[in-house]
Backbone as XML, in Angstrom:
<?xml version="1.0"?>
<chain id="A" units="angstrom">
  <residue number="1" name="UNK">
    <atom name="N" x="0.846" y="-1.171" z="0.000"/>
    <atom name="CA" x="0.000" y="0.000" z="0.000"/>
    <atom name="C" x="0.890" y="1.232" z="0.000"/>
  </residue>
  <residue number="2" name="UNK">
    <atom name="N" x="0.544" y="2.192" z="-1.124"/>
    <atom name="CA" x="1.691" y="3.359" z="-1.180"/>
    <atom name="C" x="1.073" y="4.299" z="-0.263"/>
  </residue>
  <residue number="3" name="UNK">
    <atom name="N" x="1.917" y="5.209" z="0.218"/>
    <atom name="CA" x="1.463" y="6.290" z="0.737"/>
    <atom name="C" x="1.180" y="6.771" z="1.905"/>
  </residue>
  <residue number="4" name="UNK">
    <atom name="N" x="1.407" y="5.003" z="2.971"/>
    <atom name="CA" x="0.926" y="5.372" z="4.282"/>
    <atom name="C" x="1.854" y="5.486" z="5.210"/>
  </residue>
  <residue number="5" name="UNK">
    <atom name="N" x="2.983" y="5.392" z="5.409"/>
    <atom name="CA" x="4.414" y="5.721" z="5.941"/>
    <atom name="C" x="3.997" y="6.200" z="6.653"/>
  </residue>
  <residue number="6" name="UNK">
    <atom name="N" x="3.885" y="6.536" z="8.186"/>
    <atom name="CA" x="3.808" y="7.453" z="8.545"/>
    <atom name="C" x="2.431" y="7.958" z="9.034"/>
  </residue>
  <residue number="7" name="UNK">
    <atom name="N" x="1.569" y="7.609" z="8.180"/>
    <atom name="CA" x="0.244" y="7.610" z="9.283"/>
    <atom name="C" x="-0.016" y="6.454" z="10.500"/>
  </residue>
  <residue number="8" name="UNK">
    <atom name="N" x="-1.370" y="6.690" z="11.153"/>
    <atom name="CA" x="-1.802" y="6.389" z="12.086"/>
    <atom name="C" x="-3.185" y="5.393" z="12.584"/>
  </residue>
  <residue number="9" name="UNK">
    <atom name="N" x="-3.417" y="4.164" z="12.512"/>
    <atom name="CA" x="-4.125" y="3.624" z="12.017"/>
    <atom name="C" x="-4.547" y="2.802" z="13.223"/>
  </residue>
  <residue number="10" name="UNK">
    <atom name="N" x="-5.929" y="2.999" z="13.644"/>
    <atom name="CA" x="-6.334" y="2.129" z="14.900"/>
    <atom name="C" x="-7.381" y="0.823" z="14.342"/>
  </residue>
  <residue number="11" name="UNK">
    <atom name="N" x="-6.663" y="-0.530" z="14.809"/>
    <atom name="CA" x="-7.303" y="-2.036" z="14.219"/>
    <atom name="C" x="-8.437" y="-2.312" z="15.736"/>
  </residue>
  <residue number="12" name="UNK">
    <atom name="N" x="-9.448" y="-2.652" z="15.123"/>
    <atom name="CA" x="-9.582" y="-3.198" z="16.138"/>
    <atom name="C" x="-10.084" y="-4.949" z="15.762"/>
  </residue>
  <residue number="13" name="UNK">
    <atom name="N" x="-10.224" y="-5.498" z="16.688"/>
    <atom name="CA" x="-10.239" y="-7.222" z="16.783"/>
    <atom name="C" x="-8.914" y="-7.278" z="16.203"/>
  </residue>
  <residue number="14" name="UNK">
    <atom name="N" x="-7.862" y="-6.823" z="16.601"/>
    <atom name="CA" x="-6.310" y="-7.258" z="16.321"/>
    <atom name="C" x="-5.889" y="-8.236" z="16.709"/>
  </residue>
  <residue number="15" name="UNK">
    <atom name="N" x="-6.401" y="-9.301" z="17.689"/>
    <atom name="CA" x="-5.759" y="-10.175" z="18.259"/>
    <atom name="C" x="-5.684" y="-11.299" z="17.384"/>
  </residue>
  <residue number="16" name="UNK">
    <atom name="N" x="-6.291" y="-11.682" z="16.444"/>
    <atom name="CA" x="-6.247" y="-12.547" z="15.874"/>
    <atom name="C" x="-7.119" y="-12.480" z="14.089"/>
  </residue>
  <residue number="17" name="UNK">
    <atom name="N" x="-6.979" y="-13.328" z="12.929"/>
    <atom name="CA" x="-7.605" y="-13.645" z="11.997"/>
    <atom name="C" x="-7.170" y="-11.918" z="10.843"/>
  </residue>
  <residue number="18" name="UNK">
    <atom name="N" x="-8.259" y="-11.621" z="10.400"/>
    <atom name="CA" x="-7.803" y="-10.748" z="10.062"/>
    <atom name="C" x="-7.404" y="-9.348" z="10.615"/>
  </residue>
  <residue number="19" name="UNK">
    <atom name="N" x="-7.867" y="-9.215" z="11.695"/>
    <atom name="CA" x="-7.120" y="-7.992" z="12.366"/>
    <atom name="C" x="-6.358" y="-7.968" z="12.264"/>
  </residue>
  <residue number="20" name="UNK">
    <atom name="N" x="-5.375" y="-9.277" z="12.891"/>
    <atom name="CA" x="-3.994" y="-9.593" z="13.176"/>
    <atom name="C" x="-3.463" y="-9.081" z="11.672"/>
  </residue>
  <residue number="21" name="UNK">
    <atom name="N" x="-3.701" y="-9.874" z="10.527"/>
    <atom name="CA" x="-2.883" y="-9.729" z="9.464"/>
    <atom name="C" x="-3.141" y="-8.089" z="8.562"/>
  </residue>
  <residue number="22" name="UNK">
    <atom name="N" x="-4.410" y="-7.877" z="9.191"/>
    <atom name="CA" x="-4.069" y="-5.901" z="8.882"/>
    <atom name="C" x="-3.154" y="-5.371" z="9.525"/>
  </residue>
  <residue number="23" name="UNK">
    <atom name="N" x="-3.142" y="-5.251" z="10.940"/>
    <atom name="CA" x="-2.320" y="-4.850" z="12.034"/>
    <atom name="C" x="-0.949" y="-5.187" z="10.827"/>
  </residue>
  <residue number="24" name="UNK">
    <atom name="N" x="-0.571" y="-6.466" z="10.939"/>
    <atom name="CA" x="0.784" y="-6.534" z="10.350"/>
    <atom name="C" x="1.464" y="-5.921" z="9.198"/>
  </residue>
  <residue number="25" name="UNK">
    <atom name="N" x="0.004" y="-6.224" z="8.099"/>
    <atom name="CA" x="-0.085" y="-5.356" z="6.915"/>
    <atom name="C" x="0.684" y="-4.150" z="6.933"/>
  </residue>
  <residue number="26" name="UNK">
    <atom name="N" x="-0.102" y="-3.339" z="7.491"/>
    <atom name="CA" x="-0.278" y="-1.920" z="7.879"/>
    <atom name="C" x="1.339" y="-1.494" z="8.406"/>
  </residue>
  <residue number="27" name="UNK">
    <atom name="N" x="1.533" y="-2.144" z="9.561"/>
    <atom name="CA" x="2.598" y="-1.537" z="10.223"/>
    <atom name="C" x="4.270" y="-2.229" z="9.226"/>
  </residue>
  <residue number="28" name="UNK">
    <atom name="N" x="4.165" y="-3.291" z="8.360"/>
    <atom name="CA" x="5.324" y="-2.947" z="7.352"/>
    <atom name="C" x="5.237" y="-2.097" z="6.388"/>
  </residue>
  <residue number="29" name="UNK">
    <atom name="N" x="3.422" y="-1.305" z="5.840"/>
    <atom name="CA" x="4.004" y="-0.711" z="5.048"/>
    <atom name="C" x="4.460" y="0.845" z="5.577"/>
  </residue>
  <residue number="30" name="UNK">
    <atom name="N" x="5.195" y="0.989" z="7.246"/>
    <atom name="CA" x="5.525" y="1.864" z="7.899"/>
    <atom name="C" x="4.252" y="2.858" z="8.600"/>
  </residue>
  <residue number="31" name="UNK">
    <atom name="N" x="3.009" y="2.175" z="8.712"/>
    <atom name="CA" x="2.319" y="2.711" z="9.287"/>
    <atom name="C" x="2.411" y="2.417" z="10.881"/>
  </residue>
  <residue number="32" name="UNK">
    <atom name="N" x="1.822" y="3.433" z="11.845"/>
    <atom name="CA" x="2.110" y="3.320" z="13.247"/>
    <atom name="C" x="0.635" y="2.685" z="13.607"/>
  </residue>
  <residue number="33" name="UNK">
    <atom name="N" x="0.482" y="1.732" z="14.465"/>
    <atom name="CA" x="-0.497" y="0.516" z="14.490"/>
    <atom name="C" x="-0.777" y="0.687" z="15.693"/>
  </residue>
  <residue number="34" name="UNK">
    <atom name="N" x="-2.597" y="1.285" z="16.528"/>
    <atom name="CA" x="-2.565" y="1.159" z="17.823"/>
    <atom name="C" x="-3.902" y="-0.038" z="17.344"/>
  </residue>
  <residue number="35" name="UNK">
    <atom name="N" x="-3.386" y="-1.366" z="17.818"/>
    <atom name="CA" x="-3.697" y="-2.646" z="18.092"/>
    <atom name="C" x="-4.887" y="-2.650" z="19.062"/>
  </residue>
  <residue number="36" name="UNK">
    <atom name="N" x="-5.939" y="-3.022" z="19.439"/>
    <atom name="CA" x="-7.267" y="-3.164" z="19.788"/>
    <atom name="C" x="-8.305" y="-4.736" z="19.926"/>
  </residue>
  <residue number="37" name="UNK">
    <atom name="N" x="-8.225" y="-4.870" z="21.094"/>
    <atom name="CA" x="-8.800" y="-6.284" z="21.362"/>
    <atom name="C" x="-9.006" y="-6.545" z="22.766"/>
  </residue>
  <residue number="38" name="UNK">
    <atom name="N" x="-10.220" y="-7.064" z="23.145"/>
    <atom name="CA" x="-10.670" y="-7.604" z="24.045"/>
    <atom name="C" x="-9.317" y="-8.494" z="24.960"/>
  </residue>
  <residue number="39" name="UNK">
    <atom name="N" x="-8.876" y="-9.183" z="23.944"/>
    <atom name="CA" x="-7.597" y="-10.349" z="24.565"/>
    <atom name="C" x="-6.712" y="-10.273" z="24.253"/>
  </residue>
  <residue number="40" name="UNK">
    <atom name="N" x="-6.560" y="-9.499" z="25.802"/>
    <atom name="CA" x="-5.054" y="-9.112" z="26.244"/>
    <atom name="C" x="-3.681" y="-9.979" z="25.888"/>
  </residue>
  <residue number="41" name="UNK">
    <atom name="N" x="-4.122" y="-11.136" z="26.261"/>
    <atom name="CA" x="-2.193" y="-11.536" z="25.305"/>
    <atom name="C" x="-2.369" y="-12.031" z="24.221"/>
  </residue>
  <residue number="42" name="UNK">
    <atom name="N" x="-3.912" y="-11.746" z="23.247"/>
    <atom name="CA" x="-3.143" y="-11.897" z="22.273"/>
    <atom name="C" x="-3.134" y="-10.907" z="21.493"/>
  </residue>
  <residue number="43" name="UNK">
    <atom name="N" x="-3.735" y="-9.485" z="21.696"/>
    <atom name="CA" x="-3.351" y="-8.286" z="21.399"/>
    <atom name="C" x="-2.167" y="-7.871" z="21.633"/>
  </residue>
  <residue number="44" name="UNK">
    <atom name="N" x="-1.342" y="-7.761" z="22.509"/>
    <atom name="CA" x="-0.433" y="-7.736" z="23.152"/>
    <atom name="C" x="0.885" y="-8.826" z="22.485"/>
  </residue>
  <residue number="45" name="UNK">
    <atom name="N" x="0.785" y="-9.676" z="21.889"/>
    <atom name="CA" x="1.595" y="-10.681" z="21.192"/>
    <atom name="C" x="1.775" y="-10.131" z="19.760"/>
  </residue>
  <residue number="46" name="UNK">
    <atom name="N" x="0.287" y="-9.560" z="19.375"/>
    <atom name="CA" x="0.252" y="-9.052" z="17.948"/>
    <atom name="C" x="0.926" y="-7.601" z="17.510"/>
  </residue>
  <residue number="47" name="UNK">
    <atom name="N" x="0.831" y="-6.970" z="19.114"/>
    <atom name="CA" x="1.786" y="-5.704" z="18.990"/>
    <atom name="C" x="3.262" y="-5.861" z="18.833"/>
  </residue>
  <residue number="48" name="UNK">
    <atom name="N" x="3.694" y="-6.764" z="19.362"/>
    <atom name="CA" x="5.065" y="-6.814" z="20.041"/>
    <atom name="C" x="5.693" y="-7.687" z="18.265"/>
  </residue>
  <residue number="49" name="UNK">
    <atom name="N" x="4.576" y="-8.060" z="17.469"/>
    <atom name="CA" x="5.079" y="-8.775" z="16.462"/>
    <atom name="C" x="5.177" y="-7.522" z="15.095"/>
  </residue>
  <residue number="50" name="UNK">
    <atom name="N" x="4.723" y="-6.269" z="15.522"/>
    <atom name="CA" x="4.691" y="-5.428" z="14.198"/>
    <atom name="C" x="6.076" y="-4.677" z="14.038"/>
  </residue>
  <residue number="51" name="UNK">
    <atom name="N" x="6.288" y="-4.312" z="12.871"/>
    <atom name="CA" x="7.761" y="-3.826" z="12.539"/>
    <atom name="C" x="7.221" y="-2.296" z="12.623"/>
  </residue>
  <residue number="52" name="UNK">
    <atom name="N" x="6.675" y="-1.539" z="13.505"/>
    <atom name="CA" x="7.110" y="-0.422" z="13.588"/>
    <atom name="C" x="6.886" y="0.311" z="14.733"/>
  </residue>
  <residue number="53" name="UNK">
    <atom name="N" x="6.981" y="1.752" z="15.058"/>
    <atom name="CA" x="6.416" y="2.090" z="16.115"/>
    <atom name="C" x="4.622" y="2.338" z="16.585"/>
  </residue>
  <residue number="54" name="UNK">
    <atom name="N" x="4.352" y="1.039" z="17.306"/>
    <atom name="CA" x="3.260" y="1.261" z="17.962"/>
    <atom name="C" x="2.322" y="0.871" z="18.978"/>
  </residue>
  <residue number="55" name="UNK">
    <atom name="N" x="1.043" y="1.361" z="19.370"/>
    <atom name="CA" x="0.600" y="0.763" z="20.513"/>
    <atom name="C" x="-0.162" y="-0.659" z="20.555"/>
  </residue>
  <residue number="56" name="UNK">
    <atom name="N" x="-1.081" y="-0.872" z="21.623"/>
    <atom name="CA" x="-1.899" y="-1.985" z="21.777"/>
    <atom name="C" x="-2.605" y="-1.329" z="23.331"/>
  </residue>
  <residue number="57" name="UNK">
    <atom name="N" x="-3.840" y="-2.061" z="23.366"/>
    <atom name="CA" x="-4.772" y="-1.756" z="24.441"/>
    <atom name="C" x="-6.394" y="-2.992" z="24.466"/>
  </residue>
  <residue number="58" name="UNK">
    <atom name="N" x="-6.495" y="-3.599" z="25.536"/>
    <atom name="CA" x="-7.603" y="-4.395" z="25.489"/>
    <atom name="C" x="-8.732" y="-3.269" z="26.028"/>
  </residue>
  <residue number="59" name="UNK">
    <atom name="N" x="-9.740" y="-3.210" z="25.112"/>
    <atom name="CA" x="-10.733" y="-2.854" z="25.439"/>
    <atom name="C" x="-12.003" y="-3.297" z="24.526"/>
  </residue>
  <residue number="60" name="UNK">
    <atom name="N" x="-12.767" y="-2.850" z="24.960"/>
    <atom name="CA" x="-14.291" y="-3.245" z="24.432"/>
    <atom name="C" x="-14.824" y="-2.328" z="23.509"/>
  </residue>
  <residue number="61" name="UNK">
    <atom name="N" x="-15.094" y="-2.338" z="21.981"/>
    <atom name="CA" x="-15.346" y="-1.431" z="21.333"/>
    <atom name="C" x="-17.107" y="-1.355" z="21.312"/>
  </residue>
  <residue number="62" name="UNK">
    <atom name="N" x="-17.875" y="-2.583" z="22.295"/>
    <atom name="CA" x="-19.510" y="-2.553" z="21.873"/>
    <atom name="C" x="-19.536" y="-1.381" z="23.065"/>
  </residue>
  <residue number="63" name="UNK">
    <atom name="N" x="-18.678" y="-0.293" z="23.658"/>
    <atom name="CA" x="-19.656" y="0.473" z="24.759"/>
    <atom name="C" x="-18.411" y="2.014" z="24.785"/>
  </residue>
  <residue number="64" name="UNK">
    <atom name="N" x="-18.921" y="2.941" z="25.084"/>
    <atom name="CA" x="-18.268" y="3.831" z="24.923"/>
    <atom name="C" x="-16.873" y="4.515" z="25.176"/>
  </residue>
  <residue number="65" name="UNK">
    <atom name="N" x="-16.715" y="3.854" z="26.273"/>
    <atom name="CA" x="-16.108" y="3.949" z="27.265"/>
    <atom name="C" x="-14.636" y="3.094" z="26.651"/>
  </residue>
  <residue number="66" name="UNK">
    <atom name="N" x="-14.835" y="2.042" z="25.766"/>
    <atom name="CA" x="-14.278" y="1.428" z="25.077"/>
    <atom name="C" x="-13.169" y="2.035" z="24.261"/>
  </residue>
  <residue number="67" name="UNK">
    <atom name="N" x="-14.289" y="2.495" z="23.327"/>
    <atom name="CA" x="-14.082" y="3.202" z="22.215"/>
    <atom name="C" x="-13.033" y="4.829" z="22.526"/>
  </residue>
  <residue number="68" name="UNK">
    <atom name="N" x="-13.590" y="5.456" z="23.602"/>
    <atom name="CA" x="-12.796" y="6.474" z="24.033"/>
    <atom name="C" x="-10.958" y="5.866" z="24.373"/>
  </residue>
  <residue number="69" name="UNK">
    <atom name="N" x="-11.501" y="5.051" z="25.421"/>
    <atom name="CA" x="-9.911" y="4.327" z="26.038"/>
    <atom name="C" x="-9.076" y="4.214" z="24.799"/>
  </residue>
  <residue number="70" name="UNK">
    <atom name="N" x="-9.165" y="3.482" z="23.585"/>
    <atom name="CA" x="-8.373" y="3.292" z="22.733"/>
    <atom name="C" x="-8.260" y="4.733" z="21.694"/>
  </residue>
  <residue number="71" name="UNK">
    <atom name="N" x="-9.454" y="5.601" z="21.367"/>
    <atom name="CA" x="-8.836" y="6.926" z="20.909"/>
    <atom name="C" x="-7.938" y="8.049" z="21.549"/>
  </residue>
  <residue number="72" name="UNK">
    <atom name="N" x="-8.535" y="7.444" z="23.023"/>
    <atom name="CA" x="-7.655" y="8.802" z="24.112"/>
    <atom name="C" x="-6.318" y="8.521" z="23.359"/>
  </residue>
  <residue number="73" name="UNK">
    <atom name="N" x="-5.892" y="6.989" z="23.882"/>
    <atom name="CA" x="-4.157" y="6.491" z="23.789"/>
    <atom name="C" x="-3.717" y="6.720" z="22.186"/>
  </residue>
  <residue number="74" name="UNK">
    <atom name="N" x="-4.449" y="7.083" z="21.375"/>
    <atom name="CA" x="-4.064" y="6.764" z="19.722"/>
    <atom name="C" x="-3.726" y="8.325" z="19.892"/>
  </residue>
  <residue number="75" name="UNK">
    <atom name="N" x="-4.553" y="9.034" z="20.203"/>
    <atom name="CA" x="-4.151" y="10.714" z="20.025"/>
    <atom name="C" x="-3.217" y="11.111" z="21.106"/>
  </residue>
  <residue number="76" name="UNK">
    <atom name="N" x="-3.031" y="10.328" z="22.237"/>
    <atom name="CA" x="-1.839" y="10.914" z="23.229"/>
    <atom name="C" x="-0.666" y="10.681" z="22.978"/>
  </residue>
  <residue number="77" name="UNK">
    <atom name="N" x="-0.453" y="9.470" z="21.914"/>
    <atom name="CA" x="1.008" y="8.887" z="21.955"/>
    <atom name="C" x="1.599" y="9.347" z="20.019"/>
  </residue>
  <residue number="78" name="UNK">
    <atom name="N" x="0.342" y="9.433" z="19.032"/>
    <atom name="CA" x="0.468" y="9.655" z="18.159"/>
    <atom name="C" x="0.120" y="11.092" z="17.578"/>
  </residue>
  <residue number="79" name="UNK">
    <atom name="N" x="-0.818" y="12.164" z="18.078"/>
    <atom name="CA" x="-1.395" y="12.716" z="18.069"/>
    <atom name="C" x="-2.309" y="13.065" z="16.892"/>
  </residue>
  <residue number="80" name="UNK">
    <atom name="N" x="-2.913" y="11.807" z="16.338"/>
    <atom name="CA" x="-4.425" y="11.496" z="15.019"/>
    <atom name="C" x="-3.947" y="10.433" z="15.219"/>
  </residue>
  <residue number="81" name="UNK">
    <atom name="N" x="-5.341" y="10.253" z="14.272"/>
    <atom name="CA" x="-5.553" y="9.179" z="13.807"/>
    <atom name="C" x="-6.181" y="8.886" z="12.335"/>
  </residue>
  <residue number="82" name="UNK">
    <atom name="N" x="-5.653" y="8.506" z="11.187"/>
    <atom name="CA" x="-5.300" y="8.966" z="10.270"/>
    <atom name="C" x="-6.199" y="7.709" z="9.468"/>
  </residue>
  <residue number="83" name="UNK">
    <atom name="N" x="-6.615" y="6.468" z="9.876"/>
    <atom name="CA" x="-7.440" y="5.214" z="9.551"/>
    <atom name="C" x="-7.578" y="4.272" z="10.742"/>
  </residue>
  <residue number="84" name="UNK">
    <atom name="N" x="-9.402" y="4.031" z="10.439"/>
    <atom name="CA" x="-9.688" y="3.361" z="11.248"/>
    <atom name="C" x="-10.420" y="1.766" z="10.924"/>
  </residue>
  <residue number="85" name="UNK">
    <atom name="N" x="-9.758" y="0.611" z="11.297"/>
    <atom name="CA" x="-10.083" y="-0.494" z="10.268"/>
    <atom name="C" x="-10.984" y="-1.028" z="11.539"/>
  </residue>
  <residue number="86" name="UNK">
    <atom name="N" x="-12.284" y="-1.107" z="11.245"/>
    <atom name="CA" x="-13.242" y="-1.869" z="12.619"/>
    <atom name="C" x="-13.346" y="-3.045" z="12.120"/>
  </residue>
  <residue number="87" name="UNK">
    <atom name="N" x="-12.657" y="-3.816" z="13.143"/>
    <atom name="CA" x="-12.949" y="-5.405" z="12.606"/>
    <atom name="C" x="-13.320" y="-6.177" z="13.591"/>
  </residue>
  <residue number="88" name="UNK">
    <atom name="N" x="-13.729" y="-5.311" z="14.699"/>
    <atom name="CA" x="-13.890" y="-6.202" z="15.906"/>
    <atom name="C" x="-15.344" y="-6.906" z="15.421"/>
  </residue>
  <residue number="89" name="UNK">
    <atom name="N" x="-15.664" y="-8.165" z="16.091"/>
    <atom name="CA" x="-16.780" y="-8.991" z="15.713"/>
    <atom name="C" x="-17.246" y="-8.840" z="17.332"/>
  </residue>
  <residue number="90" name="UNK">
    <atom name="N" x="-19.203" y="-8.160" z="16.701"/>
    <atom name="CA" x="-19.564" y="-7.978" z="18.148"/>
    <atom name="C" x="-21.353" y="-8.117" z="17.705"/>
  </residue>
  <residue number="91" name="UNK">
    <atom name="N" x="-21.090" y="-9.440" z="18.363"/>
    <atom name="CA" x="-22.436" y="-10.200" z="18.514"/>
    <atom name="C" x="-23.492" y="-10.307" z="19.794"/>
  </residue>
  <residue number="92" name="UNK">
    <atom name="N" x="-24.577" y="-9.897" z="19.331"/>
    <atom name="CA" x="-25.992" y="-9.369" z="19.861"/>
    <atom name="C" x="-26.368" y="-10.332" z="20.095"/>
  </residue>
  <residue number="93" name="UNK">
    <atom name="N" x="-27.683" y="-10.616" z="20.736"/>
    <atom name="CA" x="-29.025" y="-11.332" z="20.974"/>
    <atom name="C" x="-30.046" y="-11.248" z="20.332"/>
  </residue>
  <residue number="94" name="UNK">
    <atom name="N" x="-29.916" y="-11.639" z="18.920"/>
    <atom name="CA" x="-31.140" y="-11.980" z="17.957"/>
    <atom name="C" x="-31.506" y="-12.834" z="17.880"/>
  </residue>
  <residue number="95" name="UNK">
    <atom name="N" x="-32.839" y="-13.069" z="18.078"/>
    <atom name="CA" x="-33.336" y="-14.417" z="17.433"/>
    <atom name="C" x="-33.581" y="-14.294" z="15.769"/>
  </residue>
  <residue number="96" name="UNK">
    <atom name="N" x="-34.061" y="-15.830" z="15.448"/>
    <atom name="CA" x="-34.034" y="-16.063" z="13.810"/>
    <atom name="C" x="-35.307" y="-15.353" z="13.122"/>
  </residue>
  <residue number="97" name="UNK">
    <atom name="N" x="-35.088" y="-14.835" z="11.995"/>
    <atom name="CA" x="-35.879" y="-14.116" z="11.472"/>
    <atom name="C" x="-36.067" y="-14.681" z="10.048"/>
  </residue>
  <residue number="98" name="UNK">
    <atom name="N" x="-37.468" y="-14.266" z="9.831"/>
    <atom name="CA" x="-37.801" y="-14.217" z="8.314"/>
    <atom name="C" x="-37.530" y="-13.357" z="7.248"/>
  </residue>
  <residue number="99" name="UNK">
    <atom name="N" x="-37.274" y="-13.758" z="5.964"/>
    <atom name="CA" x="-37.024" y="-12.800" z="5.404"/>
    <atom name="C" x="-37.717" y="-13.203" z="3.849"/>
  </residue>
</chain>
């Protein structure tokens, strides 16, 4: 991917599947990667595996409070945030429907 050197890009569901391999994506083509996932070591495994400078944080993106925790740290340590890849998988209580 040309062009992103240097920006700032928050994954979330990084810990694994495709997060993980955006996260990785992303941070060789010199982008700075704040990593996002419920599970802590394996968010935390997926940070420590990217080639450039960046963060990681377990939090919960279904509630607000979530969502803040990981923008506070993306704008305190990077200051933007420049792409945001939502990949966290966050499943409700539906029952089956007709269609």
């Amino acid at each position: 991917m040309r062009g992103l050197a240097g920006k700032v890009a928050v994954v979330t569901g990084a810990a694994g599947g495709i997060g993980a391999a955006t996260a990785r994506r992303l941070a060789a083509d010199g982008v700075h990667v704040v990593a996002v996932d419920t599970d802590e070591d394996g968010v935390r495994a997926v940070a420590k595996s990217l080639d450039t400078d960046g963060a990681w944080i377990c939090a919960d993106v279904s509630n607000e409070g979530g969502v803040k925790s990981y923008m506070d740290l993306a704008v305190e340590r990077f200051g933007r945030v420049d792409l945001h890849h939502l990949n966290a998988g966050i499943a409700g209580t539906l029952a089956p429907c007709r269609t």
